[in-house]
C-alpha positions in Angstrom: 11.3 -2.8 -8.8 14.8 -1.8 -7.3 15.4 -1.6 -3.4 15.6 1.8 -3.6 11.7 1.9 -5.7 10.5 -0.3 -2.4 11.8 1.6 0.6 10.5 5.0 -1.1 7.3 3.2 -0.9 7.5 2.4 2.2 8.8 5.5 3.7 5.5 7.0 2.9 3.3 4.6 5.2 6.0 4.7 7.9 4.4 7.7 9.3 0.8 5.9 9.0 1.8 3.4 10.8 3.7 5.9 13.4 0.4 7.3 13.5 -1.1 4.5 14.6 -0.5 4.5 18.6 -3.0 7.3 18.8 -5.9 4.8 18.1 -7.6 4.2 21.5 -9.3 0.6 20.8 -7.6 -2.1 19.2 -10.7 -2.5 17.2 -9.5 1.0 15.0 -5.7 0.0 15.4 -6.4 -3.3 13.6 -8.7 -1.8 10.8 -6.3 1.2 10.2 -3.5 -1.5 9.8 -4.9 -3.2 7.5 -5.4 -0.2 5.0 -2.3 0.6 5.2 -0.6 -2.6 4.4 -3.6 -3.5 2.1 -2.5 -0.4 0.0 1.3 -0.6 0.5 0.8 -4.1 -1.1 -1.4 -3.1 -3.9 1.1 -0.4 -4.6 4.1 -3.1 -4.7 2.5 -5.2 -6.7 1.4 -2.9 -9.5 4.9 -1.5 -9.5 6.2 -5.2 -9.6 3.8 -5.9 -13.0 3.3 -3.4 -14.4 0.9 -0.1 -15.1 -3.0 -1.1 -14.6 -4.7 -0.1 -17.2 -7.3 2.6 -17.2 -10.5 0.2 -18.7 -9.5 -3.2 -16.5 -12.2 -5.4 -18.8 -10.2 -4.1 -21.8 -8.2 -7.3 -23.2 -4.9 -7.2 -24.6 -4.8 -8.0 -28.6 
């Protein structure tokens, strides 16, 4: 993954997370948070490895 890959990634849950100071209680702030870093890391990882595969229980030969 270049630099370029990651900030592209990024970008797209900057405007989440702008999003973000609309939440009245912390409670909703927190939880929202975490989705979106949850996913931005999922997303950085699978870049970083490689393509999941459609069937994950199928095993490489």
């Amino acid at each position: 993954m270049s630099k370029a890959e990651y900030l592209a990634l990024a970008e797209q849950k900057y405007n989440d997370l702008q999003d973000l100071k609309k939440k009245v209680t912390f409670y909703d702030y927190e939880k929202s948070f975490e989705e979106i870093w949850m996913d931005l890391g999922r997303q950085v990882l699978e870049k970083n490895l490689s393509q999941v595969p459609t069937d994950r229980r199928k095993k490489k030969a």
